[in-house]
C-alpha positions in Angstrom: 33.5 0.5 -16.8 30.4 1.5 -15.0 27.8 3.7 -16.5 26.1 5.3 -13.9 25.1 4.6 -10.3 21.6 3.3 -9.3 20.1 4.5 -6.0 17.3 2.3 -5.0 15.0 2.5 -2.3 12.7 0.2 -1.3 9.2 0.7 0.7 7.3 -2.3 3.0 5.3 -3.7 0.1 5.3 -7.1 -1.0 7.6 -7.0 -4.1 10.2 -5.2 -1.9 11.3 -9.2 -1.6 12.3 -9.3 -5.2 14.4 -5.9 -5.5 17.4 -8.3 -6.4 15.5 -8.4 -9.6 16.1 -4.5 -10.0 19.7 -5.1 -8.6 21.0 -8.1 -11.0 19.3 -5.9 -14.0 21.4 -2.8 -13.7 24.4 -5.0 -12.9 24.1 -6.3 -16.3 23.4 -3.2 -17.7 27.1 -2.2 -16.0 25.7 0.2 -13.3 26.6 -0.2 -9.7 23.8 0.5 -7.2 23.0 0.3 -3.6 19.7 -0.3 -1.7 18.2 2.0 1.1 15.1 0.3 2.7 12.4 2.5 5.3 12.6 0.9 8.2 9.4 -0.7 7.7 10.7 -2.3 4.6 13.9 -3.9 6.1 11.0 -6.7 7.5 10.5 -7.8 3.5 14.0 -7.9 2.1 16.7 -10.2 2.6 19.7 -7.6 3.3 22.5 -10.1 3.5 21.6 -10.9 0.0 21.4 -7.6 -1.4 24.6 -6.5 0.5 26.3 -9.5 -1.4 25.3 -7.8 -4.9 25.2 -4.4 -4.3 29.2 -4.2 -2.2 27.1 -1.7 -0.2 25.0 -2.2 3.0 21.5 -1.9 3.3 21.0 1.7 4.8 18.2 2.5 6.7 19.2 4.6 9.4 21.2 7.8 9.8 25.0 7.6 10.8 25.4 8.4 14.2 29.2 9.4 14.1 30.3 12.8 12.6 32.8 13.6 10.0 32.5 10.2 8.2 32.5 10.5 4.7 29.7 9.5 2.0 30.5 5.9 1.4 28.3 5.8 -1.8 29.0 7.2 -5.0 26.4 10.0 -5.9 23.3 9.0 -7.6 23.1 8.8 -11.5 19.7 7.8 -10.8 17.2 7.2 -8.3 14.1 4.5 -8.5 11.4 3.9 -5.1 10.2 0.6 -6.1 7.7 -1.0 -4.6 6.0 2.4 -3.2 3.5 2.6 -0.7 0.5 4.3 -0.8 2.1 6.5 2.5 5.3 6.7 1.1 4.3 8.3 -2.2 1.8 10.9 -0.3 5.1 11.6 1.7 7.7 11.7 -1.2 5.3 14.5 -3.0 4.6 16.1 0.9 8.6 16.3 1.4 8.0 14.5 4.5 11.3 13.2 5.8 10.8 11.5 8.7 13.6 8.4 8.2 16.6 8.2 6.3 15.1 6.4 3.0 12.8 9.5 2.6 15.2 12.2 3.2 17.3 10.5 0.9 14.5 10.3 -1.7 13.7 14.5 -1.1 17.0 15.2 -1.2 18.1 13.4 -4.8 14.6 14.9 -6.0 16.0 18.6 -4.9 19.4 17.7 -6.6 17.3 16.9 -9.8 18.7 13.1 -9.8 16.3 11.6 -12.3 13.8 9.5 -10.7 11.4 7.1 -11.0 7.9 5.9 -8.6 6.7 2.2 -9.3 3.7 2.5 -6.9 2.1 -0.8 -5.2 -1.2 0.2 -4.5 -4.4 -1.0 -4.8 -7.5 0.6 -7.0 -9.0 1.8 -3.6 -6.3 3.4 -2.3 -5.3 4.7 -5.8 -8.7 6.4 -5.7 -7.9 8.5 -3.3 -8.2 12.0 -3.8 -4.2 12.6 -1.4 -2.8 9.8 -3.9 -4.0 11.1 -7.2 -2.8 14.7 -6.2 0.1 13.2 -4.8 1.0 11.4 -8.1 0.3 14.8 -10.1 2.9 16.9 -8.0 5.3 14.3 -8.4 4.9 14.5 -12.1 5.3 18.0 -11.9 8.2 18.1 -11.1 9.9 15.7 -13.1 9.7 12.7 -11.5 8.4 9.5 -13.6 5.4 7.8 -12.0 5.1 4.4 -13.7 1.5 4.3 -13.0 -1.7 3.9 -15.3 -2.7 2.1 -18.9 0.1 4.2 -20.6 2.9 2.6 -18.2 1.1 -1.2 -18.2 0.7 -0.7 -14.4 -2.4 -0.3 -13.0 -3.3 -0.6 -9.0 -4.4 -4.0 -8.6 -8.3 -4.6 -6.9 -8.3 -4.5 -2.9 -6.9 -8.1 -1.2 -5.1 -9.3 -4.7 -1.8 -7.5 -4.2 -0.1 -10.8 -3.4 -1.5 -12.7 -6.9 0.9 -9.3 -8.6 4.1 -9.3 -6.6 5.8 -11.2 -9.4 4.3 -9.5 -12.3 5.7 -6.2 -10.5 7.4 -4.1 -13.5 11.2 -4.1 -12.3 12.5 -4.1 -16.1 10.2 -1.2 -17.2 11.6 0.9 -14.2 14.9 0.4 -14.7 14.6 1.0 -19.0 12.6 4.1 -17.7 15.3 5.4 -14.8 18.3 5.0 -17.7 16.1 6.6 -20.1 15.7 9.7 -17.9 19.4 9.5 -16.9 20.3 9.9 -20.8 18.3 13.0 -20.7 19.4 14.7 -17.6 20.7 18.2 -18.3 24.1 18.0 -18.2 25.3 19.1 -14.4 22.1 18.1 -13.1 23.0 15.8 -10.9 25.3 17.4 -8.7 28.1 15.0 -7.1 29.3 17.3 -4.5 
């Protein structure tokens, strides 16, 4: 018996490599998932692999043929892990300009509880976009696991390499079935 169903996606950042991680941890926690990468991304994962765990493939793209049906079961939850500095100013934007992040602005709009692991460093994280960026996300609901609070900080300019592997795929996942426990019941809408 499954308990819910795992929606990942996945932005061109280094720990995008070690999503399996993420993938093998829900399995054991008996949810199913399946992986959506940006197109950038699809450069840093090994989809053969993931397709192998997951029984889904690696999306990236729209479908190009009409009246096929959702292959996917609808989300339970929904974690972007690693996310870009871009990708986070475009979640909280509602930019939608590929198929991961209309997927991701979509499952926000359908309330799916969701959770932002960030991969940015201090500079970046600096920024006044990102910081306001982070806030609206917050505001509406989504978790940003970001900051002393969360044991995630941006890492200093050049060393994002030397903290691919301590990347926090256990904490996103606790925090993703925490908020799915929580969810108002109906909220996440499998029509």
């Amino acid at each position: 018996m499954t308990r819910g169903h795992l929606q990942i996606v996945v932005c061109a950042a280094g720990p995008a490599a070690d999503v399996t991680q993420l993938v093998t941890t829900a399995t054991q926690h008996s949810w199913t998932t399946a992986v959506t990468a940006t197109p950038s991304a699809l450069d840093f994962i090994d989809a053969e692999a993931i397709e192998r765990l997951t029984g889904h493939p690696v999306r990236s793209a729209y479908r190009s043929s009409l009246g096929t049906r959702r292959s996917l079961p609808a989300a339970d939850a929904l974690i972007i892990a690693p996310a870009t500095y871009n990708s986070v100013n475009k979640i909280a934007l509602g930019i939608a300009d590929n198929y991961a992040m209309t997927t991701v602005a979509e499952l926000i709009g359908r309330q799916v509880p969701t959770v932002v692991v960030p991969f940015v460093n201090a500079a970046l994280a600096a920024r006044a976009p990102f910081q306001r960026a982070v806030a609206g996300l917050r505001d509406e609901r989504v978790r940003v696991l970001l900051g002393t609070d969360d044991g995630w900080e941006p890492h200093p300019p050049g060393s994002g390499n030397s903290r691919q592997k301590a990347f926090p795929w256990t904490t996103a996942f606790k925090a993703a079935t925490r908020l799915a426990g929580e969810a108002p019941a109906g909220s996440t809408d499998r029509s």
